[in-house]
Wavefront OBJ file of the C-alpha trace (Angstrom):
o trace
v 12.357 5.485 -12.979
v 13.036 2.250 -14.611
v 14.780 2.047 -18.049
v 13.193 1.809 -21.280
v 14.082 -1.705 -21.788
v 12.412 -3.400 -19.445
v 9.647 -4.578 -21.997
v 8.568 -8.322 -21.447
v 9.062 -10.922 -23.921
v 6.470 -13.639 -24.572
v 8.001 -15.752 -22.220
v 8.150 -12.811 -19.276
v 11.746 -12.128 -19.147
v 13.065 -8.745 -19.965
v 14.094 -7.516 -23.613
v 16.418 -5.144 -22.856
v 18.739 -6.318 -20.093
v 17.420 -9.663 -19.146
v 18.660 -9.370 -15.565
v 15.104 -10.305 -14.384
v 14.445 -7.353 -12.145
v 18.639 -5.729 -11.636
v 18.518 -3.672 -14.458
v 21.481 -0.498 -14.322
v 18.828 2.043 -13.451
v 17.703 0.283 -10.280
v 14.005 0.796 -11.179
v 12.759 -2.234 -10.734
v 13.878 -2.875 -7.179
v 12.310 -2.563 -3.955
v 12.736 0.797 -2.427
v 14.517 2.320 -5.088
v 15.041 6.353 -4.932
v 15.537 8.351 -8.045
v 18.881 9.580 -8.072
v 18.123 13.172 -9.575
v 22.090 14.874 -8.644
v 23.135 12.694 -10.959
v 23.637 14.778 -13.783
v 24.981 17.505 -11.493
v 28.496 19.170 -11.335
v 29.789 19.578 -7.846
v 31.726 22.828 -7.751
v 35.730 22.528 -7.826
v 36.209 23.064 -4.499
v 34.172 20.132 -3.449
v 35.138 16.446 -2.888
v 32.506 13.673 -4.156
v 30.725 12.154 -1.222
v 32.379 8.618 -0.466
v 29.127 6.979 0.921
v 26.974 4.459 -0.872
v 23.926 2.672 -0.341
v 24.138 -0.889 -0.761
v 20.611 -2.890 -0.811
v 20.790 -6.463 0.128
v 17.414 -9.401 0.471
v 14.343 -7.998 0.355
v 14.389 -4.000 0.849
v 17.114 -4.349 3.517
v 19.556 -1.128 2.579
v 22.655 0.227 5.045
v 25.165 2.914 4.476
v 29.149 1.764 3.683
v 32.097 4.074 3.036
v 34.168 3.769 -0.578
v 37.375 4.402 1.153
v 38.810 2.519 -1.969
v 37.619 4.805 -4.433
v 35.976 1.763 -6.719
v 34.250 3.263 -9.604
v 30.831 1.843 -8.755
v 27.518 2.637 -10.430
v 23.735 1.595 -9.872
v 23.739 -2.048 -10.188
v 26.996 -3.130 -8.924
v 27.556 -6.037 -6.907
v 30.154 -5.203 -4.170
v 31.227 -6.822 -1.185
v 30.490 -4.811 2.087
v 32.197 -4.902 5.648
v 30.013 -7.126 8.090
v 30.257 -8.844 11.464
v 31.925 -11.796 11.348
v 33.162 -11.678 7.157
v 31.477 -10.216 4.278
v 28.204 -9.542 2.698
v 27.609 -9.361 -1.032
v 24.721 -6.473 -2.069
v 23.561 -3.980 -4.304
v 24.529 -0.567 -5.381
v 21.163 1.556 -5.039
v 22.975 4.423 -4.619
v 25.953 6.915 -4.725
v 26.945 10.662 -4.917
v 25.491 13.659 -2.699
v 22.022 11.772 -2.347
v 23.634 9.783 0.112
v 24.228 12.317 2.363
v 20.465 13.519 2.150
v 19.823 9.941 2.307
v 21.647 9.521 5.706
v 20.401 12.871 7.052
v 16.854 12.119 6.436
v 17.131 9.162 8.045
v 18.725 10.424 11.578
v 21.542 8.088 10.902
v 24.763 8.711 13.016
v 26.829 11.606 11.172
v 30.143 10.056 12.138
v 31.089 8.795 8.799
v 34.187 7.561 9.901
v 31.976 4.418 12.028
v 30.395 3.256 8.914
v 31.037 -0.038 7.281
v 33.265 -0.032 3.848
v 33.091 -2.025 0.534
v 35.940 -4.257 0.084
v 35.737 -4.897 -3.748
v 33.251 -5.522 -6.301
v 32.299 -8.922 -6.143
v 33.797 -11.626 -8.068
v 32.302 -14.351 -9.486
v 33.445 -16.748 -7.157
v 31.447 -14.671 -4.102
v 28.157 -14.631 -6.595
v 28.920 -18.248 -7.239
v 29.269 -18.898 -2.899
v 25.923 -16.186 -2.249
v 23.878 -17.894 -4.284
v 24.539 -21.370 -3.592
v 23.434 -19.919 0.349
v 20.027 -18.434 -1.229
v 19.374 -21.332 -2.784
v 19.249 -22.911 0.617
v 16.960 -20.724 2.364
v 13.478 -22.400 1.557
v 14.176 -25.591 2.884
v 15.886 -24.368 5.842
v 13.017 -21.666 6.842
v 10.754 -24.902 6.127
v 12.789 -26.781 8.597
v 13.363 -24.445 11.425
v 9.426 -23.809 11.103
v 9.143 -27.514 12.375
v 11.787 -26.926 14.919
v 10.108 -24.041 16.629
v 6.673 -26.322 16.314
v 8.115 -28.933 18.050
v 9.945 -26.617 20.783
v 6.175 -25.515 20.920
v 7.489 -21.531 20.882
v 4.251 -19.257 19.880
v 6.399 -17.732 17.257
v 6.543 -17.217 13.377
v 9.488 -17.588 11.590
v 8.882 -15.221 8.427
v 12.277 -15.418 6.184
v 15.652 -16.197 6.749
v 18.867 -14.227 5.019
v 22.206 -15.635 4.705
v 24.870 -13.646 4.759
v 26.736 -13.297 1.668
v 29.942 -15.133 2.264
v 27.311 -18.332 4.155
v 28.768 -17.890 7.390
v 25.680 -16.643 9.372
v 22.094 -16.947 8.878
v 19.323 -14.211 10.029
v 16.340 -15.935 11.183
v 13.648 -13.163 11.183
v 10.454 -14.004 12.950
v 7.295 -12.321 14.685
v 5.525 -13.246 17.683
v 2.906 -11.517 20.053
v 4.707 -11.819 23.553
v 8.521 -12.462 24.616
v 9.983 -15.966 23.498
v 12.668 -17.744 24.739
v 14.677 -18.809 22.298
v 17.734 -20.178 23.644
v 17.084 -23.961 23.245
v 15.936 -23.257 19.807
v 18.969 -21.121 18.912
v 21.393 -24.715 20.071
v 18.958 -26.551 18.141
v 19.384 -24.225 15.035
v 23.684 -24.141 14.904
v 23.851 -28.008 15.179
v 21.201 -28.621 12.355
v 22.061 -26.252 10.166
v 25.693 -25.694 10.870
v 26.148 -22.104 10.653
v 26.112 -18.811 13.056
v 22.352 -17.876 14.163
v 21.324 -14.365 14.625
v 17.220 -14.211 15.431
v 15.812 -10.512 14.543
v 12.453 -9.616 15.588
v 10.245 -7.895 12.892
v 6.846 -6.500 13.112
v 3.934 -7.401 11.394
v 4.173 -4.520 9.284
v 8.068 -4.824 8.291
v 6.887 -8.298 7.926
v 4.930 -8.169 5.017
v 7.317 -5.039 3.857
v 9.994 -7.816 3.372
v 7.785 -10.450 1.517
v 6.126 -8.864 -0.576
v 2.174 -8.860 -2.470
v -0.205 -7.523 -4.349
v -2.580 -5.010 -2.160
v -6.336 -4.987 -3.100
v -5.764 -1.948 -4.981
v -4.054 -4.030 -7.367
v -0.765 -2.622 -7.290
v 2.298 -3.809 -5.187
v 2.179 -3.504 -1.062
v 3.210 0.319 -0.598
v 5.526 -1.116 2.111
v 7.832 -3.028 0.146
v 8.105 -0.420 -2.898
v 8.494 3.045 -1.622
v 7.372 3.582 1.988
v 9.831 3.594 4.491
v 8.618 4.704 7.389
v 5.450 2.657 9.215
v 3.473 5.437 10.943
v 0.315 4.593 13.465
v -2.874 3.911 12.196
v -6.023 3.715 13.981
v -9.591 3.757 13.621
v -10.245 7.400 13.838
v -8.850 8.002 10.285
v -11.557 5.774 8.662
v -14.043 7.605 10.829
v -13.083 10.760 9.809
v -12.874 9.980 6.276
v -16.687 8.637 6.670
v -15.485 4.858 5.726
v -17.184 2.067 6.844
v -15.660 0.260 10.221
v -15.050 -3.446 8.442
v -12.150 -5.314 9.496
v -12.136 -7.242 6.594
v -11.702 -3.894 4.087
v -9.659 -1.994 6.290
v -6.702 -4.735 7.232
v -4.018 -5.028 4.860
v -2.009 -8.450 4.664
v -0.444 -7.666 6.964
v -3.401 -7.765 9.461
v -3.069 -4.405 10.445
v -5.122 -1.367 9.173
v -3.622 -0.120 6.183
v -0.935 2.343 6.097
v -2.847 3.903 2.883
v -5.684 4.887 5.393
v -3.325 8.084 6.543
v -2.192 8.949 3.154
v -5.490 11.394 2.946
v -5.963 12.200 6.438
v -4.490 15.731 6.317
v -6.881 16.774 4.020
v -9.960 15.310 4.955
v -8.948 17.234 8.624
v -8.114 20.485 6.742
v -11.536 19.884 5.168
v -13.706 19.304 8.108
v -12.130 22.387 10.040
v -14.953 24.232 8.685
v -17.565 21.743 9.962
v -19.503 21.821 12.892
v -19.274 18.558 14.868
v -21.324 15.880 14.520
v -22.358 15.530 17.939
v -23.550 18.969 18.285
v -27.387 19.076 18.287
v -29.655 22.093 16.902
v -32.353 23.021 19.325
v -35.448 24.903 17.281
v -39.591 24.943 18.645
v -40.594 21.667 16.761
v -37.499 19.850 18.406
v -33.841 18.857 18.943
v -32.029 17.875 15.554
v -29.579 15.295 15.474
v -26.946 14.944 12.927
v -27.003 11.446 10.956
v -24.450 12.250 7.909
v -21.346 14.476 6.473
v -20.468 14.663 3.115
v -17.730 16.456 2.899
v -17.068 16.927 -1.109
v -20.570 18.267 -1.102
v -20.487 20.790 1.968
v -23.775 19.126 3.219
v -24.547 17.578 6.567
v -28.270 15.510 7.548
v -30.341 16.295 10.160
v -33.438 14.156 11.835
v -34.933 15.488 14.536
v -35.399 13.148 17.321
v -38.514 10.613 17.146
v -38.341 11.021 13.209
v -35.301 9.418 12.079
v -36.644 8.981 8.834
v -37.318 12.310 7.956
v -33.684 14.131 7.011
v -33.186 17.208 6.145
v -30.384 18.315 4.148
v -28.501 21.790 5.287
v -25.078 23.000 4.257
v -22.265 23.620 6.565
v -22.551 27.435 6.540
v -26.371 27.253 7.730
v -25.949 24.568 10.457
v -22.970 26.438 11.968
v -25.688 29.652 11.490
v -28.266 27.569 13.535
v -25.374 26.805 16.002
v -24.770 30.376 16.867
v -28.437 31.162 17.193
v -28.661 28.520 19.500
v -25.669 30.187 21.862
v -27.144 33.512 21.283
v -30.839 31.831 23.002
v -32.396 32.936 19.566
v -35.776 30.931 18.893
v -35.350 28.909 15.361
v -38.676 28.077 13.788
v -37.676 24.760 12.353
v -35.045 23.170 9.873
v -37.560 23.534 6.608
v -36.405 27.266 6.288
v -32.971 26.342 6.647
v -32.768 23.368 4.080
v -31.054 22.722 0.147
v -33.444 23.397 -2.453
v -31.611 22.133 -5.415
v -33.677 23.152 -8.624
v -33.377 20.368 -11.177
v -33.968 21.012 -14.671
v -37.105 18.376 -16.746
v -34.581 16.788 -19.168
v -32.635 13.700 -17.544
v -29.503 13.910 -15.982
v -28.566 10.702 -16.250
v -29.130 8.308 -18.910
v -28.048 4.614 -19.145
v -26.078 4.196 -21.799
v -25.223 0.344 -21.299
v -28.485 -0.971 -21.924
v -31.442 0.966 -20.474
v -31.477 -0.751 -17.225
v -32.378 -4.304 -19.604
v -29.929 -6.989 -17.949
v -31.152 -9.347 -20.529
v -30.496 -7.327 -23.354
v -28.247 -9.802 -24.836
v -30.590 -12.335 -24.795
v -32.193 -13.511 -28.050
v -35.855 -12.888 -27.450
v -38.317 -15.645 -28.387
v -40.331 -15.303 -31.640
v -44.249 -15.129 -31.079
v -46.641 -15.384 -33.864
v -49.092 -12.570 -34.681
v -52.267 -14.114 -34.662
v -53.611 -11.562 -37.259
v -50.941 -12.444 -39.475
v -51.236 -16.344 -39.336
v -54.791 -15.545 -39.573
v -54.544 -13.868 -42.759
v -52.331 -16.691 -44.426
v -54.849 -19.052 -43.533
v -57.215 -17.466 -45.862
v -55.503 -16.446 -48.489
v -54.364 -20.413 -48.689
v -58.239 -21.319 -48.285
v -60.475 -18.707 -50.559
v -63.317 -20.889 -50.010
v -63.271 -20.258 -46.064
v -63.287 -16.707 -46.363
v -66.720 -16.762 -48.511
v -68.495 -18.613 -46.553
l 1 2 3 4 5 6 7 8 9 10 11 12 13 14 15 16 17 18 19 20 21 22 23 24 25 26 27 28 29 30 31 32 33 34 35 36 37 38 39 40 41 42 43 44 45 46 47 48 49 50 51 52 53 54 55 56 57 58 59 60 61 62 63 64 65 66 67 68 69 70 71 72 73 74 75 76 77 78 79 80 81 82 83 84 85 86 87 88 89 90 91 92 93 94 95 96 97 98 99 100 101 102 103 104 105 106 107 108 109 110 111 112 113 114 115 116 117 118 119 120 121 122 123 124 125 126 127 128 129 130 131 132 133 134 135 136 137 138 139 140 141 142 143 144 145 146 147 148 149 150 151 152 153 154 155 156 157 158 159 160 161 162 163 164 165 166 167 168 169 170 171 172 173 174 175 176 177 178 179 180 181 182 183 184 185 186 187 188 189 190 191 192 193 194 195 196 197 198 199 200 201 202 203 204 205 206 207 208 209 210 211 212 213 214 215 216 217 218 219 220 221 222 223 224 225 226 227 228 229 230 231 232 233 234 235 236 237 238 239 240 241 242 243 244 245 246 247 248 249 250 251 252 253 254 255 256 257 258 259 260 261 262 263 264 265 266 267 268 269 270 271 272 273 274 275 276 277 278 279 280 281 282 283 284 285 286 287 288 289 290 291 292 293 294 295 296 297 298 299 300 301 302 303 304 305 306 307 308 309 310 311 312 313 314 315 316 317 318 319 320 321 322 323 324 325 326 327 328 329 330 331 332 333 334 335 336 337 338 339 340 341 342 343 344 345 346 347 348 349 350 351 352 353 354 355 356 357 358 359 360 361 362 363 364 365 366 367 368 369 370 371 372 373 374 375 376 377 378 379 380 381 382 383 384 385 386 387
């Protein structure tokens, strides 16, 4: 989705249009959505749709009305209705995508209540917007050390002034109810602006700041996912991952959202499956199950006492042992029942790297052939040989 100059320099900023990250195409932003009625011809009958999405700090979009008719594109910096003054944000957003936009969303379809863009922004309300962001990390460091010494269990994550610097959004987390009233008078006389706190969760939380995931690839939650869904345990259990706090929470501290992203299918897959708590009765004893793979269509079985020995059976036999069982049909044992793969004499695998040698880089140390140094020795002394 993004443009074809965004190609870094030597020093990192962008070849093409240099606007570090607000290129036209809005492909490098947070969030963005591919605008694919662009190219489109609305019949002649049919009015453009006057809504546009406008995307201000950090992923933060809303829905305004272009009651002015402004010619605005991706990219543009326009100055949006807000409560008290103005705001100054982004165009991500205009056309008949807006209306799926709003409808996917559940938004309120009275268009009329929306917000509207005044203008596009001059330089005078860049010039006044960014002289407020610029003031953001020393006041979020500040009203940290406010809400310390108030001694409110609270976190104050980001802060986001309003575009025309008349009111501040203090965004924080915290586990239980806090009462911030003392801290809000504590915040207007220091800082000498309007206060507005917003609770976030931990998940929206690290949606609005940001990181790299241990995948290596920007925090779903800040690029594209929009809605934060429940995630629990069960969906590592069912995909057969192991239960370690450390691997499963995301930054956020939560279990990652990317743990449901392949839940439907793994539950599709193990339809077919018996469970893994059911037990197979036969004469030389009651078989419990001890592992699923589910890419393989084979499930483990010990019997009880020997958990060691495991016998591999495929999902169409076990659920065949099952219905014996029901029927009170005697089953000999799990040997007749088990995978006999047949494997062929020539290796399947070979080791390409380096034979299993992890010092085969290593310059080996010369040793001298006895036989050899023995046979210089005597053809240096003819006389010793002789004799």
């Amino acid at each position: 989705m993004a443009c074809t100059s965004c190609t870094t320099s030597k020093d990192g900023v962008p070849k093409g249009c240099k606007n570090n990250g607000t290129c036209g195409s809005d492909g490098c932003n947070k969030l963005t959505v591919f605008d694919w009625l662009a190219n489109m011809v609305l019949p002649g009958d049919l009015e453009p749709f006057k809504g546009v999405e406008v995307r201000f700090k950090n992923g933060r979009k809303n829905y305004f009305r272009n009651i002015e008719n402004l010619t605005l594109s991706i990219g543009d910096v326009v100055a949006t209705e807000a409560s008290p003054g103005h705001d100054i944000g982004m165009v991500t957003l205009t056309g008949e995508l807006v209306r799926v936009q709003i409808k996917k969303k559940n938004i309120n379809d009275d268009f009329d209540s929306f917000p509207k863009i005044y203008r596009k922004a001059s330089q005078r309300d860049i010039d006044i917007w960014q002289k407020a962001r610029g003031r953001e990390e020393a006041i979020q460091k500040e009203s940290r050390e406010i809400a310390i010494r108030l001694g409110l269990q609270m976190k104050i994550s980001d802060i986001e002034f309003q575009g025309d610097a008349s009111k501040a959004i203090f965004y924080y987390t915290a586990e239980e109810r806090v009462d911030f009233r003392q801290l809000i008078k504590e915040f207007a006389r220091t800082f000498s602006t309007r206060i507005e706190m917003k609770q976030v969760g931990f998940r929206q939380e690290a949606a609005r700041l940001g990181g790299i995931g241990s995948c290596g690839r920007e925090l779903c939650c800040s690029t594209w996912l929009t809605d934060f869904r429940s995630v629990n345990t069960a969906a590592a259990r069912y995909q057969q991952l192991s239960l370690n706090p450390q691997k499963l929470a995301g930054q956020c501290g939560k279990l990652k959202c990317c743990l449901n992203f392949e839940l439907d299918t793994y539950l599709d897959a193990l339809d077919g499956f018996p469970k893994s708590d059911t037990k197979l009765k036969t004469k030389k004893g009651t078989a419990v199950c001890q592992k699923i793979d589910i890419f393989k269509d084979r499930l483990w079985y010990a019997y009880e006492g020997e958990w060691m020995n495991w016998f591999e059976l495929s999902s169409e036999r076990v659920n065949e042992i099952i219905k014996m069982n029901r029927e009170n049909t005697s089953v000999e044992g799990l040997e007749e029942f088990t995978v006999v793969e047949e494997t062929s004499d020539t290796a399947i695998f070979n080791d390409a790297v380096g034979q299993d040698s992890l010092t085969r880089f290593d310059k080996p140390k010369r040793r001298r052939n006895k036989n050899r140094s023995h046979k210089n020795k005597n053809r240096r002394n003819p006389k010793a040989k002789k004799q």
